[in-house]
C-alpha positions in Angstrom: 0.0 0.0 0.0 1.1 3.6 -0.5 0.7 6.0 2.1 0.7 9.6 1.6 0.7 12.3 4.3 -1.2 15.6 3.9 0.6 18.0 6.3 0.4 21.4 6.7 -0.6 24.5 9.3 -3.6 24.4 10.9 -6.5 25.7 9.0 -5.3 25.4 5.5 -7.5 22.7 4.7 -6.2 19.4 4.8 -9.1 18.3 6.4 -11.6 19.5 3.2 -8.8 18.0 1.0 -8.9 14.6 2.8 -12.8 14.6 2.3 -12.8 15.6 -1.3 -10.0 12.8 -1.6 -12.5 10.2 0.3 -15.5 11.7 -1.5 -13.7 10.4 -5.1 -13.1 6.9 -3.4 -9.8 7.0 -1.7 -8.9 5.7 1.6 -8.4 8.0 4.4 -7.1 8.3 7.9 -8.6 11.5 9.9 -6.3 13.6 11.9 -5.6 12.4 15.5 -4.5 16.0 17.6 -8.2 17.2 16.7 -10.0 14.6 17.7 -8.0 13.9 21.1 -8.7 17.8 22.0 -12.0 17.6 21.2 -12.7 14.4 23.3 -10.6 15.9 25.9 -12.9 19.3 26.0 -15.3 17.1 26.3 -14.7 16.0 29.7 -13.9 19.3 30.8 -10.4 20.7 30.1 -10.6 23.4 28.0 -7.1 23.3 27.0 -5.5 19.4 26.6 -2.0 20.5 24.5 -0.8 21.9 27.9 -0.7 18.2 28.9 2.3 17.4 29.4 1.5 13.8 28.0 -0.4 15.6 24.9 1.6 15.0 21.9 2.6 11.3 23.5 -1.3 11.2 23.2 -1.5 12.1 19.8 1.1 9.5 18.6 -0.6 6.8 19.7 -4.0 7.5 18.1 -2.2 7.8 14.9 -0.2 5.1 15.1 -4.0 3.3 16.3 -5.8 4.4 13.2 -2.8 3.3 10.8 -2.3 0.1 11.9 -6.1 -0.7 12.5 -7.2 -0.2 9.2 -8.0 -3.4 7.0 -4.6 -4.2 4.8 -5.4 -2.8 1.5 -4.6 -4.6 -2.3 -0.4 -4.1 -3.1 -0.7 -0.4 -5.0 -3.8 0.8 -3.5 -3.7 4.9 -2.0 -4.6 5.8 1.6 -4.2 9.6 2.3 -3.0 10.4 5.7 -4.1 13.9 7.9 -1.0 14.4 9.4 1.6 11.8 10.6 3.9 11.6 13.8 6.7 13.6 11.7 3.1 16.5 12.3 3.5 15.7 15.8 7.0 15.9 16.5 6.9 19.6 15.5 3.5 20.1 17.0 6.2 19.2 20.1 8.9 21.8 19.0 6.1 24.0 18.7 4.9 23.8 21.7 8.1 23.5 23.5 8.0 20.7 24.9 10.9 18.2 25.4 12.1 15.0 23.1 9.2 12.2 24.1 10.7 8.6 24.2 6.4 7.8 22.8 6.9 9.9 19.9 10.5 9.1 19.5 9.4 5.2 19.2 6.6 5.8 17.2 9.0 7.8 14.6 11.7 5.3 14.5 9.2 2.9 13.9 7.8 4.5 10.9 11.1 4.7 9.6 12.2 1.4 10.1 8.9 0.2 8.7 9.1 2.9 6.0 5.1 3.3 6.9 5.1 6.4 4.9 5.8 7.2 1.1 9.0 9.8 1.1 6.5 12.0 -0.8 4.6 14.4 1.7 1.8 16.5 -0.1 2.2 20.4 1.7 -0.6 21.6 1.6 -0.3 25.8 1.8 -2.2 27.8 4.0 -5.1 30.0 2.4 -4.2 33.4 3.8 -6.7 32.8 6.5 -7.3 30.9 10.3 -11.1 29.8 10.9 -11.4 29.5 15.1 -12.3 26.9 16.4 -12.5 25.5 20.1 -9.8 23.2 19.0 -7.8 26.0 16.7 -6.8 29.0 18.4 -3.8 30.0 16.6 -3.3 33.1 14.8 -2.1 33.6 11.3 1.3 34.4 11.8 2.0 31.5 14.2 0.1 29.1 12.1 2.5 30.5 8.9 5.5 30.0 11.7 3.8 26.4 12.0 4.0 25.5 8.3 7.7 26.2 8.1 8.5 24.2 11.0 6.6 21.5 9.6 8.5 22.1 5.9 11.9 22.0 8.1 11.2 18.6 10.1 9.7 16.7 7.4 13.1 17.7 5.5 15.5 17.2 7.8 13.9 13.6 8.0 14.5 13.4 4.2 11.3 13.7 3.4 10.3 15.4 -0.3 7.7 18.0 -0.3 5.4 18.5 -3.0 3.6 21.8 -3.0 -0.2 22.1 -2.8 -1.0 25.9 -3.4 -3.9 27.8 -2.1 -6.8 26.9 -4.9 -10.5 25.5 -4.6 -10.7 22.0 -3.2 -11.5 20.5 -6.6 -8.1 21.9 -7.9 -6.1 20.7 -5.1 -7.3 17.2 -5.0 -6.6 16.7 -8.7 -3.0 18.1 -8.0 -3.1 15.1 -5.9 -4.2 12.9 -7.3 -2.3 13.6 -10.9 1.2 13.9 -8.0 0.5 10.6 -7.2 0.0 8.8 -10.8 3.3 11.0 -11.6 5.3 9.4 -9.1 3.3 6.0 -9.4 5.0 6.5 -12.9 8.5 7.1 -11.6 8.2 3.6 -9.7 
């Protein structure tokens, strides 16, 4: 199976990308951080990333969701919101030290070579929607793309660009990226 990430800052629409993707019959695998906040609210803490166990947290729901989705046929596409290469500079980010959790989990996608080398960047759209779960501003959620563009590299990642367009345009960029590289071998 190949695995693609969609990474990015928060807001910039991964999220509507991943349903258009799913919507045309792709797999998918939901982002983890938004889910975890929201079931934390939930029970009552309005802020679960000051946890100092957050991003630990967030690792292991993603690694959860990969690895409990049905095997798919040899060649077939899942699209990923985020991976734990997101989380480790949701970490940075947030200032928090190294996590032997996270660390683990990003060996073993290496090892395992879980993901395709190919991340899909998808760039902000000039704007933040707030929500109880996204309370950054715009310049530290343009600060938050570049780390992620700078720890997905330095983990020799490759990054293929996904500008600021309508949905429809974005997800045949995608989809047309991954034929090319399908292509390449």
């Amino acid at each position: 199976m190949r695995r693609f990430v969609l990474t990015g800052a928060p807001g910039s629409g991964k999220t509507t990308l991943l349903e258009e993707l799913a919507r045309r019959g792709h797999d998918v695998v939901r982002e983890a951080a938004t889910d975890v906040i929201g079931r934390r609210q939930a029970a009552g803490e309005p802020e679960p990333w000051e946890r100092a166990d957050f991003v630990d947290e967030v690792a292991a729901v993603q690694r959860d969701r990969a690895s409990a989705r049905p095997r798919a046929a040899a060649g077939a596409v899942r699209f990923h919101d985020r991976s734990p290469v997101c989380t480790e500079a949701l970490r940075i980010f947030l200032g928090r030290p190294a996590s032997p959790v996270l660390g683990a989990e990003l060996d073993r996608i290496e090892a395992e070579a879980v993901y395709r080398r190919e991340v899909f960047l998808v760039r902000g759209l000039g704007f933040v929607e707030r929500t109880a779960a996204r309370r950054i501003s715009p310049a530290d959620a343009l600060a938050f793309e570049r780390l992620h563009e700078e720890v997905y590299r330095a983990r020799g990642y490759r990054l293929v660009e996904v500008p600021a367009a309508a949905v429809s345009a974005r997800a045949d960029l995608v989809e047309e990226a991954v034929r090319r590289i399908a292509a390449e071998g």
